[in-house]
C-alpha positions as CSV (number, residue, x, y, z in Angstrom):
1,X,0.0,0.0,0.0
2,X,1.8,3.3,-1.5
3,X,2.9,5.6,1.8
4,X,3.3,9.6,1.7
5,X,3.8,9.8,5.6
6,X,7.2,10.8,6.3
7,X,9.8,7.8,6.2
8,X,13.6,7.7,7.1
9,X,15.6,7.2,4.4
10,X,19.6,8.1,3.8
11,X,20.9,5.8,6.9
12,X,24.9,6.8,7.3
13,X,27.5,7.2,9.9
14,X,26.6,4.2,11.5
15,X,27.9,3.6,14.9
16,X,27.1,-0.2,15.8
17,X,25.4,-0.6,19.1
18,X,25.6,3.1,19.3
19,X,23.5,5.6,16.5
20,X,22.9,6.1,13.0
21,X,22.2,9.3,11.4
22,X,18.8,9.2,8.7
23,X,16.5,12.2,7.3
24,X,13.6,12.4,7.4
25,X,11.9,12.3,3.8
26,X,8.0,12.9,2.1
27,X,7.9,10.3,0.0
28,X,5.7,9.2,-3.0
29,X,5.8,5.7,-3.4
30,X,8.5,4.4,-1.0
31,X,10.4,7.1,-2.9
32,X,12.1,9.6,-1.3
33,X,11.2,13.1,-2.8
34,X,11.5,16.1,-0.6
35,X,13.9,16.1,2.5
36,X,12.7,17.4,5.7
37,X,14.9,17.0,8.8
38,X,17.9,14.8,9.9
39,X,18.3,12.9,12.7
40,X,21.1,11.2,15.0
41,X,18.6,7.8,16.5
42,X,20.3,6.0,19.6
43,X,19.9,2.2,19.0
44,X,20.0,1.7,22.6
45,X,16.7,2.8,23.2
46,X,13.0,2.2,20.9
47,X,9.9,1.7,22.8
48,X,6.7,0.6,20.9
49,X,3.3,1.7,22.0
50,X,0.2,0.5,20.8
51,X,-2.1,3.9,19.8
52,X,-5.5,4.3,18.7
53,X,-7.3,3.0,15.7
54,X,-4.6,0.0,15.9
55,X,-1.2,1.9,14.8
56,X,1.5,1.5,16.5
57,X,4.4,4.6,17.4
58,X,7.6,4.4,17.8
59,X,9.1,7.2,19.9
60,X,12.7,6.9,19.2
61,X,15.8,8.3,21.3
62,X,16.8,10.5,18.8
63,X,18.2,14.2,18.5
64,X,17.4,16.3,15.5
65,X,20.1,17.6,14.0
66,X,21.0,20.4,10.9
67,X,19.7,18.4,7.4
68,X,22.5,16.1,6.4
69,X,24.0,16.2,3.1
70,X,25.4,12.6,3.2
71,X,22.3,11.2,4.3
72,X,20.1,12.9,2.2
73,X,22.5,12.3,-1.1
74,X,23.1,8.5,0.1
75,X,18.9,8.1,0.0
76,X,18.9,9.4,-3.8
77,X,22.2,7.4,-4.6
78,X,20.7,4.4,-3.1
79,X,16.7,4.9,-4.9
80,X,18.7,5.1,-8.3
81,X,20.7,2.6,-7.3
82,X,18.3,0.4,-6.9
83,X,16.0,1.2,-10.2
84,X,19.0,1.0,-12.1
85,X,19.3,-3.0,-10.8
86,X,15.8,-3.4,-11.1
87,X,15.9,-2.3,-15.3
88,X,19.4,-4.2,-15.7
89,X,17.6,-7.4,-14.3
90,X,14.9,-7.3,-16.5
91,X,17.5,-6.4,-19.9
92,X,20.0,-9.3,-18.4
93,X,16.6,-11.4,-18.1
94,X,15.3,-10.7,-21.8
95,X,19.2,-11.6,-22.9
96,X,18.6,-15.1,-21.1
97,X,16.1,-15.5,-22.4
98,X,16.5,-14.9,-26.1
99,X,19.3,-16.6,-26.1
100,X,17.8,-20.0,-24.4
101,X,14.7,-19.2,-27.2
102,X,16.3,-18.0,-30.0
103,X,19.9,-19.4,-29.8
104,X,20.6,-15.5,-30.3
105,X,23.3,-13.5,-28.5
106,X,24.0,-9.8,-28.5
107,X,27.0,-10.1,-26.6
108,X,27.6,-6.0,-26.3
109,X,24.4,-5.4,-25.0
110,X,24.1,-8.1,-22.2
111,X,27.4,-8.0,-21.2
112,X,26.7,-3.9,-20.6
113,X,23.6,-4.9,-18.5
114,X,25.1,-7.5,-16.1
115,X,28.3,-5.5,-15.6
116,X,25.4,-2.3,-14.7
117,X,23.2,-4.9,-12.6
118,X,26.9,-6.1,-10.5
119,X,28.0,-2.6,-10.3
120,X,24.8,-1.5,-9.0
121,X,25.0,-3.7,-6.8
122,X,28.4,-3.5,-5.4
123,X,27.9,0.5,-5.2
124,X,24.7,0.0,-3.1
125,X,26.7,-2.2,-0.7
126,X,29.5,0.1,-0.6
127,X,27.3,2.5,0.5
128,X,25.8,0.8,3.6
129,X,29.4,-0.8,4.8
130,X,31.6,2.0,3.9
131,X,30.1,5.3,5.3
132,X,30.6,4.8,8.7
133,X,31.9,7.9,10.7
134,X,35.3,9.1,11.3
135,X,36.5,9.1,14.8
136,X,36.0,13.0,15.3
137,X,31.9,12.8,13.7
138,X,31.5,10.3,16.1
139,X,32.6,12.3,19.8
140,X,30.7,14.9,17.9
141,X,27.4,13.2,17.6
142,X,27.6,11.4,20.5
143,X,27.9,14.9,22.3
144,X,24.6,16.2,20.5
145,X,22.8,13.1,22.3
146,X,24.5,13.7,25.8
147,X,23.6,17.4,25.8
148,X,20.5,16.6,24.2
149,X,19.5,13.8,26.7
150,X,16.9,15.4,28.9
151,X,16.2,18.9,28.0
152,X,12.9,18.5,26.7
153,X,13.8,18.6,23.0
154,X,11.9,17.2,20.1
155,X,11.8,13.6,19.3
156,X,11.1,11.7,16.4
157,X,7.9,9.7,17.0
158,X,7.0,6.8,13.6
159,X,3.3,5.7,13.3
160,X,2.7,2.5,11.6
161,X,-0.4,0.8,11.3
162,X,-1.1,-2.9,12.5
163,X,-1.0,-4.8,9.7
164,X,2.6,-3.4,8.7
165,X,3.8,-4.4,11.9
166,X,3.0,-7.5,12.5
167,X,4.5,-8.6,8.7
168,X,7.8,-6.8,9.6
169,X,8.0,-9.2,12.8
């Protein structure tokens, strides 16, 4: 069921155990269109309450921070990233198949598909395992959360509706 409540996209300077930095996006489609704030979310800490009308929110530890350029360019790179697998499939699929068909090969053209189905997929795992922080982004984010701890400021609270929930787990 196609989505325009906010959803976090752009997950980056990923602290295991610790925090991950995401933005906040409007999206149309499980696509992310229009940024609207960035956020440093403590892993240590997600309660789940049940709400009216059966959704579910999520208030998570979290401290919003100035919109983050990474993030928000590692949710685009990662949505083309992904479409551009999804066409090279279907062109590296049509190859297979003409070839186990037809016993015809267009060697040029499928070899350009796979090799932009493998590289899509090696540049979306390179950008999940290799844009961690630096040792300096990290004491600086995790002094945003300490000084942001208890002082009453805004936190990011996700609504989800019942039936999403219970087929995520």
């Amino acid at each position: 069921m196609p989505t325009n409540e906010p959803i976090l996209f752009g997950v980056c300077d990923h602290k295991p155990g610790e925090f991950y930095v995401a933005t906040l996006f409007t999206p149309q489609t499980f696509i992310p269109l229009i940024p609207r704030s960035s956020w440093v979310i403590s892993e240590a800490f997600a309660p789940v309450v049940r709400g009216k009308e059966g959704y579910y929110a999520a208030t998570l530890d979290s401290v919003k921070i100035p919109l983050s350029m990474k993030s928000v360019t590692l949710a685009y790179a990662r949505c083309l990233l992904i479409a551009l697998a999804g066409v090279s499939a279907v062109f590296v699929g049509v190859y297979i198949v003409r070839l186990a068909l037809f016993r015809e090969m267009q060697m040029a053209k499928s070899a350009f598909w796979a090799i932009a189905l493998l590289g899509s997929a090696v540049g979306y795992w390179a950008s999940i395992h290799f844009c961690g922080p630096g040792p300096r982004k990290v004491d600086h984010l995790r002094e945003r959360i300490a000084d942001n701890a208890d002082d009453g400021t805004e936190h990011l609270t996700i609504a989800q509706d019942e039936e999403r929930r219970q087929s995520q787990g």
